[in-house]
N, C-alpha and C positions, 0 to 999 in steps of 0.2 A: 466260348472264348470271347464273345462281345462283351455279354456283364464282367468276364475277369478285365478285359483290358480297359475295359471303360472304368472300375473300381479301383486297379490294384494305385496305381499313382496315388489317388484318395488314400490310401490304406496306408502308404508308403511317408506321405506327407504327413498322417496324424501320428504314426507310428516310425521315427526314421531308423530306432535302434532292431526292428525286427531282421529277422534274417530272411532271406529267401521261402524257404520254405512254411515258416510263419504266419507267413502272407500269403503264402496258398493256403493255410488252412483256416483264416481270417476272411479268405473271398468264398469258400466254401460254405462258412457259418452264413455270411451275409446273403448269399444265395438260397440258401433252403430257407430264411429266417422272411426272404420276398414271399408277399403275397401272389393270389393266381392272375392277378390283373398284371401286377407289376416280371412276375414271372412271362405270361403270356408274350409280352414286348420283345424279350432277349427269344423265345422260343421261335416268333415269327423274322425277326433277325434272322437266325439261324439257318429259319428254312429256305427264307431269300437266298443264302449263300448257296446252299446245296443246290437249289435249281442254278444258280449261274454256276457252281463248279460242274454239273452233267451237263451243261450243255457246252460248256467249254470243253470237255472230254470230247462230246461228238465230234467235235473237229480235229481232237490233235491225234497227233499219231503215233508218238513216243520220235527220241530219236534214227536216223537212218544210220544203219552200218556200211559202209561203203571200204571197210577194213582196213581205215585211217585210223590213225592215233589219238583221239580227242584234238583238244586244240582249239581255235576257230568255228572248225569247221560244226560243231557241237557232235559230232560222230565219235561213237566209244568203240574202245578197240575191246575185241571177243577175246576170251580167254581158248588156246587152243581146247579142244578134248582130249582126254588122255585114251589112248593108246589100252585095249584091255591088257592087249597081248607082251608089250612092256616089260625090261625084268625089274623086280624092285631095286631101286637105288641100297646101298649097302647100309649096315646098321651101324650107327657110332657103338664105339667100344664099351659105353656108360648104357646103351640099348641093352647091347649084348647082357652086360653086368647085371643087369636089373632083369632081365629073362632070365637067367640063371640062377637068383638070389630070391625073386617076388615070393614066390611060394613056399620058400622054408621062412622068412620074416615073418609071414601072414599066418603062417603054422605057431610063430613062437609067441602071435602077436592078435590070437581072435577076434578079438574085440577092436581091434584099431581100423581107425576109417579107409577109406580110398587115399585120400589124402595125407593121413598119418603113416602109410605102408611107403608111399613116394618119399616122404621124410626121409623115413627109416634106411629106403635102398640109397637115398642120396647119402644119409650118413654114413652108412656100409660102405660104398661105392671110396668118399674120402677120406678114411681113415685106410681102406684097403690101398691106395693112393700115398697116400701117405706111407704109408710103413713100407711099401716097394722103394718109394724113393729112399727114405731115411736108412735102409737096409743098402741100396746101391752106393750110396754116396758114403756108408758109415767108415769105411776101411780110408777111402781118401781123405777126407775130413781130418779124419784119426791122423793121418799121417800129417798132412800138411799141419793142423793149428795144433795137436795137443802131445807130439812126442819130436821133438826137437831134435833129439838126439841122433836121429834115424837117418843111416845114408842113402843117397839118391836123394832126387830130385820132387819134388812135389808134380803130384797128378791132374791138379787143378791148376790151370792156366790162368796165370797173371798173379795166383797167390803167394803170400810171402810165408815162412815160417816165425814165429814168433818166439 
């Protein structure tokens, strides 16, 4: 990290149109291309950091929980543990859908990924979605915009007949 940050500005300055990542492989060239003298410098760098980071560890002691909120006080709050005994929380309805549907997709679909199967039941899932609605609403619909001539009253609230 010393030879990249003591370079990359160099690098940045000769180069402004490079992109980020560019430049990481511009300070990587330049690194391996140092000789073992010039290498050796940034090596004993290095190792100066790591004795000051362990012995800075000997003292610290991570933060206290004192089962405060963060804040301040630098205390993190614990996440409780769960409960084995627990019942599971309920399955959304799209759960359920996809439990029942996964394994005849994946029957019709061998070859398709983990990921391509998820598509699939989400596709399943709204078109099955769809045609419940368009099948509930098809009679009202019908009635209100496209037969006029039809006594009573429309079923859809606030619609007009046309």
């Amino acid at each position: 990290m010393y030879f990249s940050n003591a370079i990359r500005s160099q690098i940045k300055e000769e180069n402004p149109e490079m992109s980020f990542g560019d430049i990481g492989k511009e300070v990587g060239k330049r690194y391996k291309a140092l000789s073992e003298e010039e290498r050796k410098k940034w090596d004993d760098e290095a190792a100066k950091d790591k004795v000051r980071y362990q012995e800075e560890m000997e003292d610290y002691s991570g933060p206290e929980d004192n089962g405060g909120g963060g804040g301040a006080s630098g205390s993190l709050k614990k996440k409780p543990s769960k409960d084995p005994n627990a019942p599971k929380k309920a399955s959304s309805a799209y759960m359920q859908f996809s439990i029942a549907n996964r394994a005849r997709i994946k029957e019709e679909n061998p070859d398709a990924s983990f990921g391509d199967i998820v598509s699939c039941v989400s596709l399943h899932s709204f078109l099955v979605t769809s045609a419940f609605f368009l099948a509930y609403f098809a009679d009202t619909w019908h009635n209100c915009f496209f037969d006029p001539g039809q006594a009573g009253e429309c079923a859809m609230e606030g619609a007009e007949r046309r």
